[in-house]
SEKOLDO-855712 format. One line per field, with one value per atom (N, C-alpha, C): residue number from 1; residue in one letter; atom name; x, y, z. Coordinates in nm, 2 decimals. Layout:
BEGIN
seq [NUM/...]
type [A/...]
atom [CA/...]
u [X/...]
v [Y/...]
w [Z/...]
This chain:
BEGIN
seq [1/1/1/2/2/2/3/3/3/4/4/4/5/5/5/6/6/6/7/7/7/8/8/8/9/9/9/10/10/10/11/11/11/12/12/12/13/13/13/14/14/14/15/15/15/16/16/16/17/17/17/18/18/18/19/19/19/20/20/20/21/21/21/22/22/22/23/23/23/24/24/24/25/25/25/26/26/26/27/27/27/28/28/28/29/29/29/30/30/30/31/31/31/32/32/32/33/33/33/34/34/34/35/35/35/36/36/36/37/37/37/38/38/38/39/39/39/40/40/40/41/41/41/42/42/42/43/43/43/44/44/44/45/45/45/46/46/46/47/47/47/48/48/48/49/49/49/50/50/50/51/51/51/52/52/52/53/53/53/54/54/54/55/55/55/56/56/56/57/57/57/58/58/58/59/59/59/60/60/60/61/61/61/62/62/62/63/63/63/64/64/64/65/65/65/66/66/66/67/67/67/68/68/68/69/69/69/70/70/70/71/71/71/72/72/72/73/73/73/74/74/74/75/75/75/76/76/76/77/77/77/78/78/78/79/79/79/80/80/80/81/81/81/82/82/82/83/83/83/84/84/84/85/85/85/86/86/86/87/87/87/88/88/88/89/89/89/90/90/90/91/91/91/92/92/92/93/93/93/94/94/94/95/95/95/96/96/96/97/97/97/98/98/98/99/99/99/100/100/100/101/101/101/102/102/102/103/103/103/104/104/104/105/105/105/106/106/106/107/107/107/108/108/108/109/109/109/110/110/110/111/111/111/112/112/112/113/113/113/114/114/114/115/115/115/116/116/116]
type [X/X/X/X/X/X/X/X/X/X/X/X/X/X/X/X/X/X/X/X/X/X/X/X/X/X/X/X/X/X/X/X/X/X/X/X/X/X/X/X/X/X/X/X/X/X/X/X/X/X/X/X/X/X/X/X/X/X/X/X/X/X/X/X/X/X/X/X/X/X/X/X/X/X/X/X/X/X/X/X/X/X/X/X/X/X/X/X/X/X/X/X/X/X/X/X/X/X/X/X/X/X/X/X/X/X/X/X/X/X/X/X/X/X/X/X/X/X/X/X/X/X/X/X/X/X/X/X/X/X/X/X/X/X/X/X/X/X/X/X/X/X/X/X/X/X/X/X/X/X/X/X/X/X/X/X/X/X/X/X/X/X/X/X/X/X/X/X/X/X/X/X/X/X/X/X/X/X/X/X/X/X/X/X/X/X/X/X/X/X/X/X/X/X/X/X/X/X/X/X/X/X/X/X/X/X/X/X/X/X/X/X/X/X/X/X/X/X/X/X/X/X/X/X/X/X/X/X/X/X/X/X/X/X/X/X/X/X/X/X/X/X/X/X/X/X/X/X/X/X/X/X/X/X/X/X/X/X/X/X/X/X/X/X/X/X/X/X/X/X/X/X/X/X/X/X/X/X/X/X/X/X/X/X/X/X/X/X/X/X/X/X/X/X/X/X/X/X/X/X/X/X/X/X/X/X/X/X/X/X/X/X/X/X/X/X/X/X/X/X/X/X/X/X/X/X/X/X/X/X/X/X/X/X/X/X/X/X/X/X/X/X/X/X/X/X/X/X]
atom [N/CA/C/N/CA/C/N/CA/C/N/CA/C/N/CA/C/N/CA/C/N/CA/C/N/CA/C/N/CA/C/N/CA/C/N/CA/C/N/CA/C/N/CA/C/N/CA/C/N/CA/C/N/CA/C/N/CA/C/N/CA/C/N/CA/C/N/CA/C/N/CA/C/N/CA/C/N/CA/C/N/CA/C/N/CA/C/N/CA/C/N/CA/C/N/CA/C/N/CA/C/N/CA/C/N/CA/C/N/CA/C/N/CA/C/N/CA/C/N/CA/C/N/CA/C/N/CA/C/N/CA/C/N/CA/C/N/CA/C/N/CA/C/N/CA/C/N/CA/C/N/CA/C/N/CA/C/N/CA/C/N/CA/C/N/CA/C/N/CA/C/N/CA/C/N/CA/C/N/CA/C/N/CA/C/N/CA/C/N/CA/C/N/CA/C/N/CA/C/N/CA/C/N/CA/C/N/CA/C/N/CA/C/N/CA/C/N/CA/C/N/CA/C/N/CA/C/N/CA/C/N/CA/C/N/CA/C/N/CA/C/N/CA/C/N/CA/C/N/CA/C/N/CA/C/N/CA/C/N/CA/C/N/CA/C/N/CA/C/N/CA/C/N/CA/C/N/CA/C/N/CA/C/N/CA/C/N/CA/C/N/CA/C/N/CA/C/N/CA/C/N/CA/C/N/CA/C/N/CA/C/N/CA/C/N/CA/C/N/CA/C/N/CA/C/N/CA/C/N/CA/C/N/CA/C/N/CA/C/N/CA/C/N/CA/C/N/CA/C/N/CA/C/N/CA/C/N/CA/C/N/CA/C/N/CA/C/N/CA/C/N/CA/C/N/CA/C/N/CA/C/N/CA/C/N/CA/C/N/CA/C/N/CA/C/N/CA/C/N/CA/C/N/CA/C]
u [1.17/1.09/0.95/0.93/0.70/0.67/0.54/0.46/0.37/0.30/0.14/0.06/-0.04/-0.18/-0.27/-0.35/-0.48/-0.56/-0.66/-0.68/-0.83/-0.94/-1.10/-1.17/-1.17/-1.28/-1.20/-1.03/-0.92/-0.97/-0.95/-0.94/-0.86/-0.80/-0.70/-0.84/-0.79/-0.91/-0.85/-0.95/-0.92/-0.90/-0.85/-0.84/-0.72/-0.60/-0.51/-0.54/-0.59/-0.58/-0.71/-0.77/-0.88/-0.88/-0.77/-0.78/-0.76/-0.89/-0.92/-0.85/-0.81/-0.71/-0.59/-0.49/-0.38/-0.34/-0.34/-0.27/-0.12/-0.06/0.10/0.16/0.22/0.30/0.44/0.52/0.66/0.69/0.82/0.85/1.02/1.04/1.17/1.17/1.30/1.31/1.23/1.15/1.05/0.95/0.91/0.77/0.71/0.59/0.54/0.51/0.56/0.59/0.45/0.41/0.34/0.25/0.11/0.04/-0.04/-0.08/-0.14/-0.20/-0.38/-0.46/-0.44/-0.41/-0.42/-0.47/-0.55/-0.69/-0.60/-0.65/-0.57/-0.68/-0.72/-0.80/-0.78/-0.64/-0.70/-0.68/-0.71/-0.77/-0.60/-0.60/-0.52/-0.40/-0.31/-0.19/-0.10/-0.07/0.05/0.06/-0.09/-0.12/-0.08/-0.10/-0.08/0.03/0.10/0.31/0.33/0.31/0.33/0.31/0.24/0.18/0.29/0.32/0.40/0.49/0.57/0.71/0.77/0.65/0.65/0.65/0.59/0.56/0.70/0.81/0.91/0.88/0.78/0.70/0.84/0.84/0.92/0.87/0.72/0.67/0.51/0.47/0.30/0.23/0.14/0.07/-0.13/-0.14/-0.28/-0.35/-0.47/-0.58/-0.51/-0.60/-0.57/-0.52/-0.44/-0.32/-0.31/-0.32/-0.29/-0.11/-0.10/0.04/0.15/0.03/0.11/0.12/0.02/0.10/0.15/0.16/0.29/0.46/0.42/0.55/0.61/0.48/0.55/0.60/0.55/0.60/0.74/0.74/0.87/1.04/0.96/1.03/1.10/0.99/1.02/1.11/1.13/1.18/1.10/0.99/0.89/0.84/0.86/0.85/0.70/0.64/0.47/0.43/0.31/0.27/0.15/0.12/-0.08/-0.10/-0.29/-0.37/-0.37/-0.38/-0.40/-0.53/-0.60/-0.72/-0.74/-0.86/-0.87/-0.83/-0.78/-0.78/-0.62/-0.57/-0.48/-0.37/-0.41/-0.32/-0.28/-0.35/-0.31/-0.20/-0.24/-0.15/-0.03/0.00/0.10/0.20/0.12/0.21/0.28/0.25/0.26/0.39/0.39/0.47/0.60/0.60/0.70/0.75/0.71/0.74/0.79/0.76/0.82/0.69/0.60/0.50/0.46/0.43/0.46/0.55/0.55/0.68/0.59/0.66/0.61/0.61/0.49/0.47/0.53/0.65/0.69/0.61/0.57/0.42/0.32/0.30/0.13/0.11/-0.02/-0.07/-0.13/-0.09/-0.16/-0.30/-0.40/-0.53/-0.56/-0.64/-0.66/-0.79/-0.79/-0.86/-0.98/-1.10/-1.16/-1.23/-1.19/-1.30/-1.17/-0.99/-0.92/-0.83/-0.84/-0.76/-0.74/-0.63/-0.63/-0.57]
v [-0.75/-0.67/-0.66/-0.56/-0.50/-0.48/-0.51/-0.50/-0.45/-0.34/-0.31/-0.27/-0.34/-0.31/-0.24/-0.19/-0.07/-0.18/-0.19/-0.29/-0.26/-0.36/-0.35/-0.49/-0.54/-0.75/-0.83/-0.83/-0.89/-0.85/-0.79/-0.73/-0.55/-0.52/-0.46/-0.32/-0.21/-0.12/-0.02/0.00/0.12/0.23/0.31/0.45/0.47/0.49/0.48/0.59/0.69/0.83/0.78/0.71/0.68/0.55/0.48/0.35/0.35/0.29/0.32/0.21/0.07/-0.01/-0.03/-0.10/-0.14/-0.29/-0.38/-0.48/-0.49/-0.54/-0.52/-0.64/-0.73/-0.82/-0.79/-0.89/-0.88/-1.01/-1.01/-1.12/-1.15/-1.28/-1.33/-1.46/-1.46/-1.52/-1.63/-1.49/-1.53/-1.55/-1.57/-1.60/-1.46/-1.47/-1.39/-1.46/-1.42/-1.50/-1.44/-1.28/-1.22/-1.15/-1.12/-1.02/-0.96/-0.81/-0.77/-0.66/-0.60/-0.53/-0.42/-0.26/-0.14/-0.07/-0.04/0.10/0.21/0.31/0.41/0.53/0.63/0.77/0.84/0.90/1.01/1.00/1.12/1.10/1.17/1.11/1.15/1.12/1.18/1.07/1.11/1.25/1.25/1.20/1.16/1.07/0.94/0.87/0.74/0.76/0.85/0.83/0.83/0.90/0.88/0.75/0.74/0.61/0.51/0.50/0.36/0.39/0.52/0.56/0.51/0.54/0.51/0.35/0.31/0.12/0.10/0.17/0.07/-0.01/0.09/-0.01/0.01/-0.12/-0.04/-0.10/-0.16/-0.19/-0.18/-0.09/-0.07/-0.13/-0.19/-0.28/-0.20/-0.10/-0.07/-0.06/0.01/0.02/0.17/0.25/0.36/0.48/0.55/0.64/0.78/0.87/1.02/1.01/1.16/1.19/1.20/1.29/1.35/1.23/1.16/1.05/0.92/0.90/0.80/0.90/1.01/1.07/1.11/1.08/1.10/0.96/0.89/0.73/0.69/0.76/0.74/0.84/0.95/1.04/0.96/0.86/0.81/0.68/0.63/0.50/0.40/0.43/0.31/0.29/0.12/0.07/0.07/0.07/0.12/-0.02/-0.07/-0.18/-0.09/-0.01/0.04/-0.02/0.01/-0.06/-0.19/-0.26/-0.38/-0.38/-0.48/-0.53/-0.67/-0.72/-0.85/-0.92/-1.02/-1.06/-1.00/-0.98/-0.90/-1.00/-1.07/-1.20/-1.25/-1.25/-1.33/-1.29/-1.14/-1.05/-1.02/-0.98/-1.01/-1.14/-1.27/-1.33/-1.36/-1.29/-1.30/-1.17/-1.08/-0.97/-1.09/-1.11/-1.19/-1.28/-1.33/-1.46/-1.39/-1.26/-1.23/-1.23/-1.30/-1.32/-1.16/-1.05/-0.96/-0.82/-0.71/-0.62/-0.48/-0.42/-0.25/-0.18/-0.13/-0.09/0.07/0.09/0.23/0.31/0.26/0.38/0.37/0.36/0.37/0.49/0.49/0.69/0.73/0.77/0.83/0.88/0.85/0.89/1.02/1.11/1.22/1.25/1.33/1.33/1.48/1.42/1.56/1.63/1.57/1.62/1.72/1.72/1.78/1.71/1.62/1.51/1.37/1.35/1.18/1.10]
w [0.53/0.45/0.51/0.52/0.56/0.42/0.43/0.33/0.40/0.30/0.39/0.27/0.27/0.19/0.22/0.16/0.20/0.19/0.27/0.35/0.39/0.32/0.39/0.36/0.47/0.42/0.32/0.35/0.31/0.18/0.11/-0.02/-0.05/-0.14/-0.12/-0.18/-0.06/-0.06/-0.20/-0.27/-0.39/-0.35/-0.26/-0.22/-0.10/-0.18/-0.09/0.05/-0.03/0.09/0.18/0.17/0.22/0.33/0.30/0.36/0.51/0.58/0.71/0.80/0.68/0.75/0.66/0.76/0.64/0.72/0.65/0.67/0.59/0.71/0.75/0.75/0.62/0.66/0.67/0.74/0.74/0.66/0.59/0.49/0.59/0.61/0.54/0.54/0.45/0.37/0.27/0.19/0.10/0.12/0.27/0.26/0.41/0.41/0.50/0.67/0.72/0.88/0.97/0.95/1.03/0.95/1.00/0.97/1.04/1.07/1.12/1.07/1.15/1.06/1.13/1.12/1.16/1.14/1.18/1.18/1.20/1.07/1.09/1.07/1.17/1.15/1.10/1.08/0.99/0.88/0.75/0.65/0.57/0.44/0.38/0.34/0.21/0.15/0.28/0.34/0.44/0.54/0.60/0.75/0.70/0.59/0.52/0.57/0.48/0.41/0.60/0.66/0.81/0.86/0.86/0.91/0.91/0.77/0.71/0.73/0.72/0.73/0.93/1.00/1.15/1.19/1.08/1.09/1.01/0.96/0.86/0.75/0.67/0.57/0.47/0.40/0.30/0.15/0.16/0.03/0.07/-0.06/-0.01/-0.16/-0.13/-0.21/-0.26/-0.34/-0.31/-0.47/-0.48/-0.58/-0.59/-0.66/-0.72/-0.60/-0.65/-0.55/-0.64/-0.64/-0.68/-0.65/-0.80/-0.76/-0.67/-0.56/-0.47/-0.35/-0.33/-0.26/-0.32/-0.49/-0.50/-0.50/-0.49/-0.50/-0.36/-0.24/-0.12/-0.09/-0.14/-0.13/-0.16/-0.30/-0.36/-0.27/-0.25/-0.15/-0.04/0.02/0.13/0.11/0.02/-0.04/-0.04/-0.04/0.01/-0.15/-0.20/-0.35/-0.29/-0.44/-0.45/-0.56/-0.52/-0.62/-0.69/-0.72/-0.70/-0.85/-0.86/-0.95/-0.90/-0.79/-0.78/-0.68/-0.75/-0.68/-0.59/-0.54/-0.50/-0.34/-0.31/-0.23/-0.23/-0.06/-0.01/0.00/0.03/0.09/-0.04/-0.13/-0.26/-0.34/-0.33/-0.40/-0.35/-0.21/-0.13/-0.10/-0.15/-0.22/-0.36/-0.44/-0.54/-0.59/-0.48/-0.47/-0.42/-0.28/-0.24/-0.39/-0.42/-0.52/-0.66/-0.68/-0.77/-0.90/-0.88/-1.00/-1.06/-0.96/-1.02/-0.95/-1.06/-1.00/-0.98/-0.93/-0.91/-1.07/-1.07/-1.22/-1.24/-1.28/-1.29/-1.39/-1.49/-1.56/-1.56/-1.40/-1.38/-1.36/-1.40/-1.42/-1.29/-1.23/-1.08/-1.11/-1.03/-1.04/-0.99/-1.06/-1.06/-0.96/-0.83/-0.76/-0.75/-0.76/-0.83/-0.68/-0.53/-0.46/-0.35/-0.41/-0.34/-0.27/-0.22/-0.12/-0.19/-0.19/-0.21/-0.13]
């Protein structure tokens, strides 16, 4: 399993389309073996869904996310945790461990400047 969080001063960044890093763990069996931070340039949910889809993400951990990219997420098979805050590492364990799950009625945030 990859895990990757939106990612800024080990705290999980509020703006998926925005996030200029992603920290990338790999899990097995249960626990997380590796991690690494990835600076990513360009701007936006399709450079993201690219991004991760090119890394083999197949679980993304972030703060608030618009429609159109939890639905390219979901397109991609990639399970979505969003609305989560705090420390990255903390929460990424707690995903592993099962403490919590991917929230299927979270309301996608509404982006008023055009891009998310």
């Amino acid at each position: 399993m990859k895990i990757a969080v939106t990612y800024e001063n080990g705290q999980i960044f509020q703006h998926f389309g925005k996030s200029k890093q992603w920290k990338v763990y790999e899990v097995e069996n249960g626990r997380s073996t590796t991690s690494c931070v990835f600076d990513v340039e360009a701007e936006g949910h399709t450079a993201r869904v690219q991004f991760l889809v090119d890394h083999h993400i197949d679980t993304v951990v972030c703060g608030g996310i618009g429609g159109p990219a939890l639905a390219a997420l979901k397109a991609a098979n990639i399970t979505v945790y969003p609305g989560h805050t705090g420390d990255a590492d903390a929460v990424v364990e707690q995903v592993i461990t099962g403490a919590i799950v991917a929230d299927e009625n979270y309301t996608p945030h509404t982006c008023h400047h055009g891009k998310n």
